[in-house]
C-alpha positions in Angstrom: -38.1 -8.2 0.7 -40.6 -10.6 2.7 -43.2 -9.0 5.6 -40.8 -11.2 7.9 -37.6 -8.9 6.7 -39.2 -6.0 6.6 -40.2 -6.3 10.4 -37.0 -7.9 11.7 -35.1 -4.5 9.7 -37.5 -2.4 11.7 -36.9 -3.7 15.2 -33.3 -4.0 14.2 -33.2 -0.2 13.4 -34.7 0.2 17.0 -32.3 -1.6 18.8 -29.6 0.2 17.2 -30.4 3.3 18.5 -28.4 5.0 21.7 -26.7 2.9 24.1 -28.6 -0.1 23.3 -26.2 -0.2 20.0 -23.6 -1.7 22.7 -25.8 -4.1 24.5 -24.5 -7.8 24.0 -27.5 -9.0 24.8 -28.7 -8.0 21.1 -26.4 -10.4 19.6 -28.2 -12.9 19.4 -31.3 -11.1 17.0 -28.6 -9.2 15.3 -26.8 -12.7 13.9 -30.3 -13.7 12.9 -30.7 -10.6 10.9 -27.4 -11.5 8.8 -28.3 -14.9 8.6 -31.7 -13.5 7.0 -29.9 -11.7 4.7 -27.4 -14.2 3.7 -30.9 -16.7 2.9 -33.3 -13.9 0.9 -30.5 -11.7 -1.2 -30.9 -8.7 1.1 -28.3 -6.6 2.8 -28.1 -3.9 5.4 -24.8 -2.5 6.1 -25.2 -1.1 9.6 -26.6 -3.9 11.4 -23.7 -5.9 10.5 -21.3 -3.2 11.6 -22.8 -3.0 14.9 -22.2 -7.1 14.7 -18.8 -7.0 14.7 -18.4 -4.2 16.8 -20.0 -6.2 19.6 -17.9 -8.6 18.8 -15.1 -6.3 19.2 -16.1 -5.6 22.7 -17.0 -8.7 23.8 -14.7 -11.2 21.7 -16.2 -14.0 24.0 -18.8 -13.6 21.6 -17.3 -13.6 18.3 -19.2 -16.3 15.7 -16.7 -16.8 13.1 -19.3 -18.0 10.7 -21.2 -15.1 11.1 -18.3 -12.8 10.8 -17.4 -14.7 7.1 -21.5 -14.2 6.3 -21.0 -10.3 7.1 -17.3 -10.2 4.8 -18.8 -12.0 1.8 -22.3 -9.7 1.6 -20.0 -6.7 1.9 -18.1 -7.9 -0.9 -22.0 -7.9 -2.6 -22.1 -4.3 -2.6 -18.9 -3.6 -4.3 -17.4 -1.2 -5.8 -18.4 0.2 -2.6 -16.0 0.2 0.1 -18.1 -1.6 3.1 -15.5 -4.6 2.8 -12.6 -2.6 4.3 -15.2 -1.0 6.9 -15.7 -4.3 8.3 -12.5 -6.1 7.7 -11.0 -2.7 9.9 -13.2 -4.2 12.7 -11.2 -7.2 13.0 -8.2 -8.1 14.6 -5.1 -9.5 12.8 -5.6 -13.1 14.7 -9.3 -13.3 13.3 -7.8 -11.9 9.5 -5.8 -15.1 10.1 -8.3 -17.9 10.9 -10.0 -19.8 8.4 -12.2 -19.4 6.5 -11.9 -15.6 7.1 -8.4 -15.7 5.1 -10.0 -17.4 2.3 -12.7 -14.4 2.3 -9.8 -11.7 2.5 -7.9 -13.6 -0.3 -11.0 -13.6 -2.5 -11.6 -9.8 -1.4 -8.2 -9.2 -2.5 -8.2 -10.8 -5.8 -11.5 -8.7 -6.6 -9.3 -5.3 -5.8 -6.8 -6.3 -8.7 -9.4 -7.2 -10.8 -8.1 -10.9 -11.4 -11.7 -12.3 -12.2 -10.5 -15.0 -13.9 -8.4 -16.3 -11.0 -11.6 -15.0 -9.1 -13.2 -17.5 -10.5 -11.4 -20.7 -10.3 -11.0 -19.9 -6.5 -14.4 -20.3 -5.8 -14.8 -23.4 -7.8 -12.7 -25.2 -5.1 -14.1 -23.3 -2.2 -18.1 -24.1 -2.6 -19.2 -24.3 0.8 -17.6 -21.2 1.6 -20.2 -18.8 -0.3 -23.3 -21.1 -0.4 -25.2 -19.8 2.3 -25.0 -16.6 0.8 -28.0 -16.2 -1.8 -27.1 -14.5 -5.3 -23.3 -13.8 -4.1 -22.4 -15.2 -7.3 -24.4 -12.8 -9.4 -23.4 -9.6 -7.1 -20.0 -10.5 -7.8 -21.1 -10.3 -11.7 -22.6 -7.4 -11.4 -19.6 -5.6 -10.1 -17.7 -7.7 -13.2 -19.6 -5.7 -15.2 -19.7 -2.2 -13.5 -15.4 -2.7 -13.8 -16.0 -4.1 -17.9 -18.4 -1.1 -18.2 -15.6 1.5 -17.2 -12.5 -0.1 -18.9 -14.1 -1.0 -22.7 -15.1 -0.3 -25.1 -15.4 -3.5 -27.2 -14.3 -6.7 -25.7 -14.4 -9.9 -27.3 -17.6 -12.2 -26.3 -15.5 -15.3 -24.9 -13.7 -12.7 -22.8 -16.7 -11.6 -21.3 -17.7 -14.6 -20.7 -14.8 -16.0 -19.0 -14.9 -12.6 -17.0 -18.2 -13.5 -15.7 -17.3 -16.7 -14.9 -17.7 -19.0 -17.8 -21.1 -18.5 -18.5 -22.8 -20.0 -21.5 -24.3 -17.8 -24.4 -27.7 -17.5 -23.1 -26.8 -16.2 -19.7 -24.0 -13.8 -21.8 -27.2 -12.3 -23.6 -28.8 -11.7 -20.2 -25.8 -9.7 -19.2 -25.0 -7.8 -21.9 -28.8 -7.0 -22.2 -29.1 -5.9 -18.9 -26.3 -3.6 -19.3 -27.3 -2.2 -22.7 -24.6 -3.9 -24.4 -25.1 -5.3 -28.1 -23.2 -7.8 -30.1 -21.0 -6.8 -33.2 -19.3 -8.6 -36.1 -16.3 -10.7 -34.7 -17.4 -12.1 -31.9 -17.7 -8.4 -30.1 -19.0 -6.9 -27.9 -19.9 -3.2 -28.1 -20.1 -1.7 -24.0 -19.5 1.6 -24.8 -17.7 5.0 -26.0 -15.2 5.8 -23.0 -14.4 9.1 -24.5 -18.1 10.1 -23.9 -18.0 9.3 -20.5 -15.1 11.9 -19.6 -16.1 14.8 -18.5 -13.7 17.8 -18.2 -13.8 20.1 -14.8 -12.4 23.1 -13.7 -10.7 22.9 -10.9 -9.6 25.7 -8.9 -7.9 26.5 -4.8 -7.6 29.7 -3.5 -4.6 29.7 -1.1 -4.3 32.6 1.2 -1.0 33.6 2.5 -1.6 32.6 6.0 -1.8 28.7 5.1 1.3 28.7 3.6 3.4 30.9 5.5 4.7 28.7 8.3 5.7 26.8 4.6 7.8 29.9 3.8 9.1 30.9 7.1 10.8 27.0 7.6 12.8 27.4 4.0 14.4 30.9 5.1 
């Protein structure tokens, strides 16, 4: 994170607290801020909350570019949920308009896991995440956090085509950084599932007063 970041995320932080949170006239620094994030790979969830909130309130205002910067660096940080936080901020008229539908369609394709199709949806849609540094990789990380839960061998050109076509050097650089290794076969080892389950006790204590209003209705 540049000096420059750093100190636009502190006056951010400032402007965001008490009533000023609702001031429109902070639009105009808070866009900046996304757009700062969209250019050096950062991300800051709140800020870009409080974006589309002001938006909400004052839809004179709403930038539709911005709101498609704020939807694709959500869908940066998945498996967390910050996409549906900010897609609930919209209205069903703005999920409509383009490009935001090609955001929620991409979002949606990521949900079922369809990385392949994932993939050769962005190939025609270029401009659409280009202003948004390392999107591509983020989305390969969360590629990987999904392999990393669901295998425990997959095949190499799988992987690869999971990633999106990537060529053998960059697949070494993934499966590396994950603390994969390569087996006979053309496999590749991610890990024992059955190590990663872990049993736990559950229990609920249910006292007769919670359920009695249960009991009374079936006599």
């Amino acid at each position: 994170m540049t000096e420059m970041t750093e100190t636009m995320k502190q006056r951010v932080a400032t402007m965001l607290k008490g009533i000023e949170r609702y001031n429109p006239d902070n639009l105009p620094t808070l866009e900046r801020y996304v757009e700062m994030q969209s250019k050096e790979n950062t991300y800051d969830l709140e800020p870009n909350l409080a974006v589309l909130k002001l938006y909400q309130f004052n839809p004179q205002y709403f930038n539709i570019q911005i709101t498609c910067q704020i939807l694709l660096k959500a869908l940066t940080n998945l498996p967390h949920t910050d996409f549906i936080l900010c897609k609930c901020l919209l209205t069903e008229k703005q999920l409509g308009e383009d490009p935001i539908n090609q955001v929620i369609y991409l979002a949606d394709i990521l949900e079922q896991c369809d990385f392949q199709l994932f993939w050769a949806r962005i190939r025609t849609i270029p401009e659409l995440t280009q202003k948004i540094s390392g999107f591509l990789d983020s989305i390969r990380k969360f590629v990987c956090h999904v392999v990393g839960i669901t295998f425990q061998t997959i095949e190499k050109n799988h992987l690869s085509q999971l990633l999106g076509d990537i060529d053998d050097k960059t697949l070494q650089i993934w499966v590396k950084k994950y603390g994969w290794r390569a087996e006979q076969d053309n496999l590749i080892f991610v890990g024992n599932q059955d190590e990663n389950i872990k049993t736990k006790n559950i229990s609920e204590k249910i006292d007769f007063d919670s359920v009695g209003h249960i009991m009374a209705s079936c006599i």
